[in-house]
Every structure is written in structure tokens, then in C-alpha cells.
N, C-alpha and C positions, 0 to 999 in steps of 0.2 A: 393900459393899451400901449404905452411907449416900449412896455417890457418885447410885448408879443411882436411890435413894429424893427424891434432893434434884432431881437431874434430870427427876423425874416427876412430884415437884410444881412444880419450874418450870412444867414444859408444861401440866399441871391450870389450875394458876394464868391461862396466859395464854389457853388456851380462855374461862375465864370472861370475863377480863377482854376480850377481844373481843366485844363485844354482839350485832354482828351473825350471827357466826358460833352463839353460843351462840341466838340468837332461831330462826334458820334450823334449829340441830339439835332444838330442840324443840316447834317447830312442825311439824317434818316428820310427826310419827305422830300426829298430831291431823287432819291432812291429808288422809294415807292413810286411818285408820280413816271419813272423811267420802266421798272419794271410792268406797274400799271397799265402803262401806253404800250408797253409790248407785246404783252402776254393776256390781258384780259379784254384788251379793244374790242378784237375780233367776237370774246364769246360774249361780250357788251352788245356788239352789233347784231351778230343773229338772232338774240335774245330779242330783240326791239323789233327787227326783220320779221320774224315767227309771229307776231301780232300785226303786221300788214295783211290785208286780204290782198291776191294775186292784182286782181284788175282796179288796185287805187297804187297811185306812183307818188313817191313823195322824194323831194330834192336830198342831192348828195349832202347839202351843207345842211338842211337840216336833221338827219339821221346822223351825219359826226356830232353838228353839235349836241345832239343829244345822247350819243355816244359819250363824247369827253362830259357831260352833264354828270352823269349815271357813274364814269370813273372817281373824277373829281370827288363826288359825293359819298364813295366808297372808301377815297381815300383818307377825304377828312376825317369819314366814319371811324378807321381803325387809328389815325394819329393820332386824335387827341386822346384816346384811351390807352395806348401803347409808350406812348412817349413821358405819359405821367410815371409808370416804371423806371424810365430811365433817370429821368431828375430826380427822382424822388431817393435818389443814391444816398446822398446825404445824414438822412436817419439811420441809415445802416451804416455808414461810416463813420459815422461819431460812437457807434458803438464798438466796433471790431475795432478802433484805434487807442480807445477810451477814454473821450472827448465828453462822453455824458458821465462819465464819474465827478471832472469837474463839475459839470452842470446838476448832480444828484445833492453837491454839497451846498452850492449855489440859493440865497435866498429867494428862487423863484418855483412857483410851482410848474409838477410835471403838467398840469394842462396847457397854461402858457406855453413850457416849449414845446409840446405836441401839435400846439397851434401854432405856431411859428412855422415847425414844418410845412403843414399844410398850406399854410398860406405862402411860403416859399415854392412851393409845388405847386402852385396853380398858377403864380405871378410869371413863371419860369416856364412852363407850359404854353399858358396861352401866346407868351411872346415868339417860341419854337412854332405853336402851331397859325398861328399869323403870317409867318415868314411861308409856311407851305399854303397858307390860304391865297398871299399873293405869288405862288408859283403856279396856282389852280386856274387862278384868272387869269392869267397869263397864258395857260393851253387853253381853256375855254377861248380866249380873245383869236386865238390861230387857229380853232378848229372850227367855232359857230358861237357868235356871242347872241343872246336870247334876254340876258337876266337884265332887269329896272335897277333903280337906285333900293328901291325895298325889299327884291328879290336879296338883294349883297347883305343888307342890314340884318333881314333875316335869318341867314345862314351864318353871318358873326354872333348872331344872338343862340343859333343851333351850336355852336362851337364852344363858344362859354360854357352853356351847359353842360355838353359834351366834356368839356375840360372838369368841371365840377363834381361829374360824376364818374369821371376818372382817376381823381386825386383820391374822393374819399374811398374808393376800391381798393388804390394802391398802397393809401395807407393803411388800411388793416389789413392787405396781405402781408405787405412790409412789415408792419410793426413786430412781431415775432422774431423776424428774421434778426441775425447775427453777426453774418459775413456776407462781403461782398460774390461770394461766389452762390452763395442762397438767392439771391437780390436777381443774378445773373440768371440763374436757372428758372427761376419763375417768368421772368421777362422775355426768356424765350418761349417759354410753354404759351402763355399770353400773345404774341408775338405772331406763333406760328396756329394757334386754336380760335383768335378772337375775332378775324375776320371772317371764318366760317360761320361761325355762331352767328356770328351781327348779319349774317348775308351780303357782307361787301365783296369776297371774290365770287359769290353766285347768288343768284338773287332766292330767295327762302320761296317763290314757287315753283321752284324745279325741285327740292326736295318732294321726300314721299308729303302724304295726310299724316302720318304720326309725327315722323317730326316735326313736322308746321306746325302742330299742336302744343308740340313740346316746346319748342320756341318761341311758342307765344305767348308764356308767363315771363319770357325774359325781358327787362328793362331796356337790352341793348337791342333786339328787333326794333321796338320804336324809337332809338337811339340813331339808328341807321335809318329809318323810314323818314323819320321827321328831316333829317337836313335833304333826303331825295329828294321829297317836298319842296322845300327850298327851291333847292338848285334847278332841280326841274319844271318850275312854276312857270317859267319863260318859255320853253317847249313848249308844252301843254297849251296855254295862250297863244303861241303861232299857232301849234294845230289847230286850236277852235277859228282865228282869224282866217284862217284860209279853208274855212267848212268842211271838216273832216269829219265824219261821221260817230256821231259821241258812240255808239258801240264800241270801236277802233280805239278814241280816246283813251276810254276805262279801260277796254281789254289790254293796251298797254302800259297804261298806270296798273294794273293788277300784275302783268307781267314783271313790271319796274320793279313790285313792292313798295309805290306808293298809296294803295289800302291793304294794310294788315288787316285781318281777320281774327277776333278775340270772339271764342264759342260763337261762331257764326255770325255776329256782328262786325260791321266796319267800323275802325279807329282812326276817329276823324283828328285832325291837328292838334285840335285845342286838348281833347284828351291823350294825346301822345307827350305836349308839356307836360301838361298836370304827371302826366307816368312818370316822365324824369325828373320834376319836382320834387315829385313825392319818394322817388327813390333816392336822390339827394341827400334828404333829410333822412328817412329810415337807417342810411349808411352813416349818415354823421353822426346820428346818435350811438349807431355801434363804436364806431370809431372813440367818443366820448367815452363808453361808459367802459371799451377797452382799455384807454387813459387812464380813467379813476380805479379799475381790476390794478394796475402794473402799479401804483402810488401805492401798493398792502391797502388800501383802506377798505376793502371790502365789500358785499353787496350792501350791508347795513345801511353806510355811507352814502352810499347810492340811492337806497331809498329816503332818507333823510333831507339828500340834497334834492330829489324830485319829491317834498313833502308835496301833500295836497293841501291847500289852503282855501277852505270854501267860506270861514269866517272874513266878512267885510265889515266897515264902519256901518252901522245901521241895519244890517241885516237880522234878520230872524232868528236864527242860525248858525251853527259852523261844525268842523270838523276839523280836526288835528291828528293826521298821523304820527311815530313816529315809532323808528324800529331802533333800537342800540345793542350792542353784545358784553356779553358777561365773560368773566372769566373761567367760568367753568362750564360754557361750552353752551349757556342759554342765550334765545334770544327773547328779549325784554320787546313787547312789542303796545306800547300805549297810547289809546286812544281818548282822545279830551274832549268832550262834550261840551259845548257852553250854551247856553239856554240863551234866552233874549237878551238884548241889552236896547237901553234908550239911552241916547248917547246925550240928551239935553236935561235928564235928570240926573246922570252921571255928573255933569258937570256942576250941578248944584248939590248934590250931595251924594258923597260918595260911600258912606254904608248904606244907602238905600240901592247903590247900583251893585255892588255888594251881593248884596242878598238877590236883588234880584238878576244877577247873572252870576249864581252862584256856578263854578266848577265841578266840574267830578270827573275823577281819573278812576279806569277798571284798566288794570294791569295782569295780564295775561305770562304766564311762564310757559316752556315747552322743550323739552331736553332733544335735540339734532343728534343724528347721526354721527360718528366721527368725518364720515367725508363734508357733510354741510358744516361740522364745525371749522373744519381748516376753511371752505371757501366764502364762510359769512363771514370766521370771526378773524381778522387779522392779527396777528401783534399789536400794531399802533391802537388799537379799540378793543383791545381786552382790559375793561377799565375797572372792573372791581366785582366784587359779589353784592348781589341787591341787598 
């Protein structure tokens, strides 16, 4: 753990120490929140307007603040996903300069520094997008302040996330990449496509029904829905204290895209976490097992290292996978059986546990394709002929 701690404040370290990089990632949400306020207020406002009925009047200050709610929320939405591209510089420039060659020869493994990255990429992150979180509450406090102390909590808690599931994005796009001019290009495509997708410059029910559809298996719609939630929870609470007609309410949390609609169902809060949870995790593991591909070590490897282990002390039972490669292009794949074991007669004598948890290996051959031999079997694990 000291390894992967030292490795990530290396990278901490050289983000700062880069000026231009560190100017660029923190002028970005200064930016946005100016472009934001200028250009999308208005179609924020009509948007929120279009869900008034003519003959209900509702105050200036509350419609801004709800306005700057809706921006704010949109802006965070693309930040903390945009901005993970830009820190996340670093893996690519140890490469294009050849920084990881040292590091290749280095007694540490590539997962290590792949986790260094990441973990530099999120430390580095979240501290950029904090700096624009307090530039948010800051127009919110000048336009209409609405939000509780848990309303604020919450939406650092949406942020985190948001940053989490923007690191590991960036880093399997990143990872491939080369040169800083690759790094560049993607981060603009990102940059100039991600707030559409997520519904931060329009909200995903002015789209047609097909896209809505389409967008709805995406992680970042409830990415974007969940922190409006958030930020808008203070709105919503004034509307109902001042008895506004809950049809109005919804119809403009529906308007907001504060309920997403999954095949015709509403996606309530908690399952908007659990989405980016769960996507988290789906991407880290790609992330991982893209690590373990780039080390030569192989799928084999990979299965090895995610054995299955259903044998316990005392259980009935077990199984043992495991998969290894041959040199001549087989893959060895053997499964181990163990029959009962009693762990209290074991201990008193041990040819009785013996026999009675006797062993048996069935070993299975099966000659691969040339293409599956190159990507199971690596160099490092062409280890012999059975």
C-alpha cells in the first residue's frame, strides 16, 4: 500500500507542478458556470416556465433560484466527468516521454502503478471539482438559496460519485492512448458530446421517445438526474410549503428530469445510486483486467487470479478451478474435486482424512485457434509441454 500511496503522490505532485495543466483544470468551471449563466439560463427558465399553468403566479426569486438550481446541477453533472480527462494527463505522459520504461523495469507491479494513477486522478479531481462546487453556491447564494445542510452533503456525496465514475471512464479510454495529442482529441470529443448525452445543456424530455429510450440504458442520465435531485430538493420543498399543486410539482420535476423513466418505470434515488455503484464497479473491473491484458500475462492469468474457491474449513464440498497455458498453444484447464473432509478427524489422524478426502484431478486438453492462442497464451506463461 505504501507503494501505490507513493505513486500517487508522485502523480499529485506532477499535476501541480505542471502550470499549465493545473491553470487549464481550474479555470475550466469558472468557465462553464459563465458560459452556463449566459447561454443556458434563459432556455433553463422557459423550460421550468412551460410547466406553470397560466393562472398560478409563482415569485421571481423562486423561479431564478431554481433556475441557477437546474444550471448549477448541470454544470456539476459535466465537471466532474470532463475534468477527469484532463488530469488524468499524466498516464499519457509518462508514456510519450518514456517515464514508464523506467517504471516497466522498476520492482513494482503494473497494477500498482495503474492504481496510483487512478487514485491520483480522483484525489486531483475531486479537489478541481470542489473549487467549482464552491463557485455553485456561490451563484445559487445570489440568485435563490433553497438548499439545508443535507441538501449540500448530498450533492458532495453526488460529486464523489460522479468523480468515480469518471476516473474509471477516463481511464480505459486513456489507457491505450500514446500521445498527448490522442489524450487531447478525445477530451474534446467528451467535452463537446457528454453534456448532451447526460442532459445537462437540455434537459432528456425535449428529446424525441427514441432517444429517451436510448438514453436510458445510459449510466450518466441517472448521473445527471441524481445530483438534480440534489440540488433541487430545496425547490421542490418551497413548492410544496407554499401549496402548489402536486400535479405542477411532478410535472415539473418531470420537465427537470428529476424522474427518469426506465421501460416505463420511475427511477427512484436509491436506485439511481445503486446504477452508479454498480457502474463503478463494472468499469473498475474493466479497467483491472485491461491492466492485467497490458502485463503479457494473459486471459489464463486472469482466470487464475479470479479462481473460484467454494472449498471452506468444514464444508461438504469444494471446487477448484484453474486455467494455465501450454506451449504449444493448449490450454490446460483443471478442475479439482475434493470430497468431504472432517476437520476433527483430520487432526487426529491424518491417513484416515486421507482417504477420506481423497483428490481427483480430470484434465482436459483442447488445441485454440491461432488468434486465441496469441491472446490466452502470452510469452510470460508459455510454460512447458504437459
Amino acid at each position: 500500500m505504501r507503494t501505490v500511496l507513493a505513486l500517487m503522490d508522485r502523480n499529485r505532485k506532477l499535476f501541480f507542478k505542471d502550470k499549465g495543466m493545473l491553470f487549464t483544470s481550474m479555470i475550466t468551471p469558472v468557465i462553464l458556470i459563465v458560459l452556463y449563466a449566459t447561454f443556458l439560463a434563459k432556455v433553463f427558465r422557459d423550460s421550468f416556465t412551460a410547466a406553470i399553468p397560466d393562472m398560478i403566479t409563482i415569485s421571481d426569486k423562486l423561479i431564478n433560484g431554481t433556475v441557477a438550481a437546474q444550471l448549477t446541477a448541470s454544470l456539476m453533472a459535466v465537471s466532474c466527468i470532463t475534468v477527469t480527462f484532463c488530469v488524468n494527463l499524466t498516464m499519457v505522459q509518462d508514456k510519450a516521454n518514456g517515464t514508464r520504461k523506467d517504471f516497466n523495469v522498476a520492482p513494482v507491479s503494473k497494477e500498482k502503478i495503474y492504481l496510483g494513477y487512478f487514485l491520483s486522478t480522483v484525489a486531483n479531481s475531486v479537489m478541481v471539482n470542489t473549487l467549482a462546487f464552491v463557485l455553485c453556491l456561490g451563484y445559487l447564494l445570489k440568485m435563490g438559496w433553497y438548499l439545508n445542510a443535507a441538501d449540500v452533503l448530498w450533492v458532495l456525496f453526488d460529486m464523489i460519485l460522479l468523480v468515480l465514475f469518471g476516473s474509471t471512464l477516463s481511464s480505459i479510454i486513456s489507457f491505450p492512448l500514446t500521445t498527448q495529442g490522442q489524450l487531447s482529441a478525445v477530451g474534446t470529443i467528451v467535452s463537446a458530446g457528454y453534456g448532451f448525452i447526460c442532459g445537462a445543456y437540455m434537459p432528456i424530455s425535449n428529446f424525441g421517445s427514441g432517444l429517451q429510450k436510448a438514453l436510458s440504458y445510459l449510466p450518466s442520465t441517472y448521473a445527471t438526474s441524481l445530483i438534480k435531485n440534489h440540488m433541487l430538493h430545496g425547490v421542490f420543498r418551497e413548492l410544496e410549503r407554499k401549496n402548489y399543486p402536486d400535479e405542477m410539482v411532478e410535472a415539473i420535476r418531470d420537465t427537470l428530469d428529476c424522474n427518469p423513466v426506465f421501460h416505463g418505470n420511475v427511477v427512484s434515488v436509491n436506485q439511481m445510486i445503486g446504477i452508479m455503484m454498480g457502474s463503478i464497479a463494472v468499469f473498475g473491473i474493466i479497467y483491472y483486467v485491461v491492466t492485467l491484458l497490458s502485463a503479457g500475462e494473459g486471459i489464463a492469468l486472469i482466470v487464475n487470479r479470479l479462481t473460484l474457491r467454494l472449498f471452506r474449513r468444514g464444508s461438504d464440498c469444494g471446487l477448484l478451478f484453474g486455467l494455465s497455458c501450454l506451449r504449444n498453444g493448449k490450454v490446460l484447464l483443471g478442475i479439482i474435486g475434493v470430497g468431504k473432509r472432517r476437520d476433527r478427524e483430520a487432526r487426529q489422524n491424518h491417513d484416515a482424512d486421507r482417504k477420506d478426502g481423497q483428490k481427483t484431478k480430470l484434465l482436459t486438453h483442447c488445441r485454440l485457434p491461432p488468434y486465441f492462442q496469441r491472446a490466452w497464451c502470452r510469452p510470460s506463461w508459455k510454460t512447458g509441454t504437459p
